[in-house]
Biopython code that builds the backbone (N, CA, C, O; Angstrom):
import numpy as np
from Bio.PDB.StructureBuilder import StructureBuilder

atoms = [
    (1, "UNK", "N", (0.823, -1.189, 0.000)),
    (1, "UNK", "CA", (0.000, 0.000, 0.000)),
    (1, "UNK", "C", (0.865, 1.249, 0.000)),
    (1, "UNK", "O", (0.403, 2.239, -0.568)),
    (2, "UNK", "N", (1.892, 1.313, 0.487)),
    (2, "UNK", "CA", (2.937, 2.816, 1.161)),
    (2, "UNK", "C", (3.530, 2.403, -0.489)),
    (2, "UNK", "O", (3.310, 3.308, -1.295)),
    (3, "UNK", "N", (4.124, 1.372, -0.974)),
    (3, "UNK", "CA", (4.663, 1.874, -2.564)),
    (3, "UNK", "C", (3.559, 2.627, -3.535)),
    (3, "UNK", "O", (3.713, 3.757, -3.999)),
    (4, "UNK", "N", (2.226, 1.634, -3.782)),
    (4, "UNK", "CA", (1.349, 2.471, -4.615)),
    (4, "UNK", "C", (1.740, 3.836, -3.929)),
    (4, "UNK", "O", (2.622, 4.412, -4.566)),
    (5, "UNK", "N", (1.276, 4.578, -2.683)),
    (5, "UNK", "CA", (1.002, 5.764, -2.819)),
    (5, "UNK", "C", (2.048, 6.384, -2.785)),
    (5, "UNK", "O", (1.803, 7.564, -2.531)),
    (6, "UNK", "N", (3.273, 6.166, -2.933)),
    (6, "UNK", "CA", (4.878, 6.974, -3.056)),
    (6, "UNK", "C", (4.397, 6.627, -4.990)),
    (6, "UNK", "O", (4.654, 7.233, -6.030)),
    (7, "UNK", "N", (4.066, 6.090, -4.855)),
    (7, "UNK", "CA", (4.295, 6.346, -6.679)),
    (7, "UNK", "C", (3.292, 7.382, -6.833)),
    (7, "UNK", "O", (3.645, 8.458, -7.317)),
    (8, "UNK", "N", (1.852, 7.162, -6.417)),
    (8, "UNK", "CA", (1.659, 8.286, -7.154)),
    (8, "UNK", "C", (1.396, 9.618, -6.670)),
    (8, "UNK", "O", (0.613, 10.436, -7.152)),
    (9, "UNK", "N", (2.448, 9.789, -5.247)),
    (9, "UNK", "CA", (2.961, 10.891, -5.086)),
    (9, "UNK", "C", (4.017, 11.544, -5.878)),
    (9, "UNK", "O", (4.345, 12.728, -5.806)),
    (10, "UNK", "N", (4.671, 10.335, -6.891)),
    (10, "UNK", "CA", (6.036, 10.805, -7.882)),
    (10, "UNK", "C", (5.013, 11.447, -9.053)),
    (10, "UNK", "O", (5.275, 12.603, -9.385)),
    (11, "UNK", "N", (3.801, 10.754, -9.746)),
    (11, "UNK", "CA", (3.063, 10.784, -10.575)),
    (11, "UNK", "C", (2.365, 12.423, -10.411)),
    (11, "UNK", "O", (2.454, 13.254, -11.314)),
    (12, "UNK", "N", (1.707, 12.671, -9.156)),
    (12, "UNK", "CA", (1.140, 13.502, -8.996)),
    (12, "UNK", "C", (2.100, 15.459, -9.250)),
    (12, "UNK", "O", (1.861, 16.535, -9.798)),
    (13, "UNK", "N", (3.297, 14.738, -8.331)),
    (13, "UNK", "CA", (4.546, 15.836, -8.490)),
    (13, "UNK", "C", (4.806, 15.696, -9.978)),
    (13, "UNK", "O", (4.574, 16.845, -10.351)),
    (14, "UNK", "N", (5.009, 15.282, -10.634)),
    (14, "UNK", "CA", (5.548, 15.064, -11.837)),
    (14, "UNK", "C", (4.597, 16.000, -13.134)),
    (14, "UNK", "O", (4.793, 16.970, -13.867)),
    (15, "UNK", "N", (3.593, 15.096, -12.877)),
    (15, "UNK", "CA", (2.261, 15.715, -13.408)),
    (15, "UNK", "C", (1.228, 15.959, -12.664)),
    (15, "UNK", "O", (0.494, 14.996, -12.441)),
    (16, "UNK", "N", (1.036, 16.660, -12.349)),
    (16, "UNK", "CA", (-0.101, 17.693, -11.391)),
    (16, "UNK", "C", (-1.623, 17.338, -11.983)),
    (16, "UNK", "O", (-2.526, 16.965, -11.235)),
    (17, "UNK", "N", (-1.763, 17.477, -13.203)),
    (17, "UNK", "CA", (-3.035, 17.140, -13.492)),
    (17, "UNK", "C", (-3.297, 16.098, -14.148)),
    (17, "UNK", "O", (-4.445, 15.969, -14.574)),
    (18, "UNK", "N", (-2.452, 15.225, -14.368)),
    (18, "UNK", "CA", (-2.608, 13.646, -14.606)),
    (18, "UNK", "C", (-3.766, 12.851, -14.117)),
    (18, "UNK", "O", (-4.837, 12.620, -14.678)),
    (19, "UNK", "N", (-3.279, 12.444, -12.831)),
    (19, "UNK", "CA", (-4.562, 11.756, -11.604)),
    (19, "UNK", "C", (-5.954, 12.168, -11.935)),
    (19, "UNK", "O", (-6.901, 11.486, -12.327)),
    (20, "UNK", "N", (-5.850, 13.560, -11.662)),
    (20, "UNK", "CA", (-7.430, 14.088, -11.855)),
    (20, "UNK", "C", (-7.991, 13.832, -13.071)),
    (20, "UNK", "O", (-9.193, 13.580, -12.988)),
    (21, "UNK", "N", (-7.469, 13.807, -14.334)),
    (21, "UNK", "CA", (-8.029, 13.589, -15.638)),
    (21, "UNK", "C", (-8.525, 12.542, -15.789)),
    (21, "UNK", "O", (-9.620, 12.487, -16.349)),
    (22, "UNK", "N", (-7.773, 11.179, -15.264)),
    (22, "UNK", "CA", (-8.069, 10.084, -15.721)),
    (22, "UNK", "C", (-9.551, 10.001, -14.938)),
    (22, "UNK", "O", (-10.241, 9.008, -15.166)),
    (23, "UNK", "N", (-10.001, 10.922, -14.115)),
    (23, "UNK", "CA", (-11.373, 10.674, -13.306)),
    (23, "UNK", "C", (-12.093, 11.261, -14.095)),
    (23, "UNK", "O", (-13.110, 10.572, -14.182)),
    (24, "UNK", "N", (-12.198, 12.268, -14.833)),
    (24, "UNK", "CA", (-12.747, 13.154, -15.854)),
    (24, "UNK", "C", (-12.837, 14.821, -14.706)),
    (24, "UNK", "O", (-13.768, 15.596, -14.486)),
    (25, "UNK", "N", (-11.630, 14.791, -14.300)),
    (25, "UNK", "CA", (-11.841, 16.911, -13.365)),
    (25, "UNK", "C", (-10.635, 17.229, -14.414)),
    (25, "UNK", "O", (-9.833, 16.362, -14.762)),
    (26, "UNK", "N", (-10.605, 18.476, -14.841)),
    (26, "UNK", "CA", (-9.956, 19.173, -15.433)),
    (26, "UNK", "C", (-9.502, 19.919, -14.442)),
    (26, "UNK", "O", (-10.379, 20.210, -13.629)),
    (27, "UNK", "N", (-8.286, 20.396, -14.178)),
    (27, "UNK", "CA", (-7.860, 21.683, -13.352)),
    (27, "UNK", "C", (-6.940, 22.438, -14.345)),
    (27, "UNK", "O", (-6.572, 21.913, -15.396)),
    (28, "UNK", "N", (-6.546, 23.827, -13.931)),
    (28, "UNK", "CA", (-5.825, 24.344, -14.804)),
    (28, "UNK", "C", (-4.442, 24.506, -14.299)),
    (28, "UNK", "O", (-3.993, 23.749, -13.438)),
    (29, "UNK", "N", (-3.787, 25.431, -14.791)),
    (29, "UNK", "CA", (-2.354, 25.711, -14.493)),
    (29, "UNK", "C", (-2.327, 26.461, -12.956)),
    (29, "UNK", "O", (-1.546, 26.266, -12.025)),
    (30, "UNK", "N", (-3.155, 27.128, -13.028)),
    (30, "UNK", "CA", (-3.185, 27.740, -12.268)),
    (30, "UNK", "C", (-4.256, 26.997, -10.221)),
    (30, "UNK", "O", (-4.292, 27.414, -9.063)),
    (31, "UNK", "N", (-4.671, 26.171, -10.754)),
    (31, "UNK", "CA", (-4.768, 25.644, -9.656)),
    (31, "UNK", "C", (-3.565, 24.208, -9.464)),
    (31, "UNK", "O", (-4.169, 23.179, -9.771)),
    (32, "UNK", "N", (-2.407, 23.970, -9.142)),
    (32, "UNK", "CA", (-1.823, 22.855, -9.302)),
    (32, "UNK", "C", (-1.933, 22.921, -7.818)),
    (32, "UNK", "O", (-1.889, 21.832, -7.246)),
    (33, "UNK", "N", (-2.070, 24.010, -7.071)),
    (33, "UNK", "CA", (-1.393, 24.068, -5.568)),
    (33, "UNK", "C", (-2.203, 22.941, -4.471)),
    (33, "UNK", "O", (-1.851, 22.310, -3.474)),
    (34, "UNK", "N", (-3.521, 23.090, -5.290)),
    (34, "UNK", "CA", (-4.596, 21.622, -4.575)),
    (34, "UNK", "C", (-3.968, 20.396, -4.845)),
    (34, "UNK", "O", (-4.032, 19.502, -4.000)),
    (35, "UNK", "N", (-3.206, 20.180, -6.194)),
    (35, "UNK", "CA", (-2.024, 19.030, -6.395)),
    (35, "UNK", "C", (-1.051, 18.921, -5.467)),
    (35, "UNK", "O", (-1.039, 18.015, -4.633)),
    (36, "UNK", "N", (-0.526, 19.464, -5.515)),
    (36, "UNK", "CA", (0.863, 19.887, -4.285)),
    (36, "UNK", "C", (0.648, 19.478, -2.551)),
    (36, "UNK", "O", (1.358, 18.874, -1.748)),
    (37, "UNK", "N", (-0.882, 20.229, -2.446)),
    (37, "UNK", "CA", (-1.191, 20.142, -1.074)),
    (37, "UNK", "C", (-1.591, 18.142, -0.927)),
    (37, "UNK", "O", (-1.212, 17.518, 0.065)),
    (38, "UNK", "N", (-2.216, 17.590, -1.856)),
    (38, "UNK", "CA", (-2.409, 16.213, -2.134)),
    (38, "UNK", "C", (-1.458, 15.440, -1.999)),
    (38, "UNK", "O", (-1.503, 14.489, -1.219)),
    (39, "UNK", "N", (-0.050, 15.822, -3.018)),
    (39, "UNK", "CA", (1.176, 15.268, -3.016)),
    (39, "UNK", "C", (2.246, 15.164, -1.764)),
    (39, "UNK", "O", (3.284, 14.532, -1.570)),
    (40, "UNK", "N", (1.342, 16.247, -0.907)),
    (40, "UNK", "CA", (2.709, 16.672, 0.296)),
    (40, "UNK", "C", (2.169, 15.469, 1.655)),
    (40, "UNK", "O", (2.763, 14.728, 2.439)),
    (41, "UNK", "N", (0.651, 15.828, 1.349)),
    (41, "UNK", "CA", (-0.299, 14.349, 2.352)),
    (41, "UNK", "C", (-0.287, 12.951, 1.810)),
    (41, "UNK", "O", (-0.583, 11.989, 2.518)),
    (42, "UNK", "N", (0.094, 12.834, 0.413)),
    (42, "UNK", "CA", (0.396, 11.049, 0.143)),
    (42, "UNK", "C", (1.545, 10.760, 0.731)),
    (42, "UNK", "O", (1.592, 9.752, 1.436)),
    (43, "UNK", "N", (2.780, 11.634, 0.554)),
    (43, "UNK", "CA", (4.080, 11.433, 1.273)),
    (43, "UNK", "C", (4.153, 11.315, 3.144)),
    (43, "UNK", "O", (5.067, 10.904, 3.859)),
    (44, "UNK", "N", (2.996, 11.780, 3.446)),
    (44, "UNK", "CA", (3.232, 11.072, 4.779)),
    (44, "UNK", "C", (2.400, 9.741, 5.152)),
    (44, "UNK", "O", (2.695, 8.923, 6.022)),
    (45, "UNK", "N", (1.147, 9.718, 4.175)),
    (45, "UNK", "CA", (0.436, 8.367, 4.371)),
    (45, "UNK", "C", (1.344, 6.969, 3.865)),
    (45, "UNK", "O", (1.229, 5.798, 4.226)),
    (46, "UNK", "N", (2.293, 7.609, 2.875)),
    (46, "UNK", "CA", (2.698, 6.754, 2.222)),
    (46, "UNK", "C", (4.113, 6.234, 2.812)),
    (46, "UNK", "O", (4.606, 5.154, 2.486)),
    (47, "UNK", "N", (4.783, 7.267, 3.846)),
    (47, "UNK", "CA", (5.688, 6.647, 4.364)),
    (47, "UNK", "C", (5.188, 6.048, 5.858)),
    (47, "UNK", "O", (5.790, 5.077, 6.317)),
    (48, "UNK", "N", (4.154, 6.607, 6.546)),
    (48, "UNK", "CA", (3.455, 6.066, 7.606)),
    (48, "UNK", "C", (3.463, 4.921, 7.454)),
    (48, "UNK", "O", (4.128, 4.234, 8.229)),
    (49, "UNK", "N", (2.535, 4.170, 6.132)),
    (49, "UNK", "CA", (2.054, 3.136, 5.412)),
    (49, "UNK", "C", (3.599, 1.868, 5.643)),
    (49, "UNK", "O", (3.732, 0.722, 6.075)),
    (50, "UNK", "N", (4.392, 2.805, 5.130)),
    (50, "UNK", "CA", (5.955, 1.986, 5.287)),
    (50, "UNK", "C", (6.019, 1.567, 6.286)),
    (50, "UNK", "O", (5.685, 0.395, 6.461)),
    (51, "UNK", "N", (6.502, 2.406, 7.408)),
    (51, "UNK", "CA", (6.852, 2.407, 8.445)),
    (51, "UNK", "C", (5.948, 1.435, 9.660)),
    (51, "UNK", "O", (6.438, 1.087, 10.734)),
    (52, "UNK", "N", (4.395, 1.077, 9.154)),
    (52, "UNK", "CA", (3.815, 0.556, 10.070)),
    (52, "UNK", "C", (3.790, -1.051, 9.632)),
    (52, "UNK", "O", (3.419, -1.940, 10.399)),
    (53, "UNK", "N", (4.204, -1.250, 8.397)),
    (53, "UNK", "CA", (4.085, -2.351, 7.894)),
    (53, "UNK", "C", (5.575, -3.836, 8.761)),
    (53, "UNK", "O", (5.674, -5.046, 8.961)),
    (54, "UNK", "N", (6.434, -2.428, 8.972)),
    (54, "UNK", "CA", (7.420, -3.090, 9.157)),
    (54, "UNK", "C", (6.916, -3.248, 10.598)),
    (54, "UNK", "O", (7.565, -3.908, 11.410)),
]
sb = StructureBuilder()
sb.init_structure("model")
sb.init_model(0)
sb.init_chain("A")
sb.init_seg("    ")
for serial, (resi, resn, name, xyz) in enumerate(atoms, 1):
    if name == "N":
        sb.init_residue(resn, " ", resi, " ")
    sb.init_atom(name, np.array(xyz, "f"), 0.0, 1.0, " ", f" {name:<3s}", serial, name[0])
structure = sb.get_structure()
């Protein structure tokens, strides 16, 4: 579970509006920062996720 979501915390950083498209939301350039704020909370679920597994 903690790899899926480190990936697509790489996915999300990488491409900002990727994720959302494939759901059908469009965002623009100018909103990525709701991306960012998403990407900064997978990185702790996703190392939590790590960390509890072990």
């Amino acid at each position: 579970m903690g790899v899926v979501t480190l990936a697509a915390l790489v996915m999300l950083a990488v491409l900002p509006a990727a994720i959302p498209s494939t759901v059908g939301i469009t965002i623009g350039s100018d909103e990525y920062l709701l991306s960012y704020f998403v990407t900064a909370a997978e990185l702790g679920i996703g190392v939590l996720s790590i960390g509890a597994a072990r």
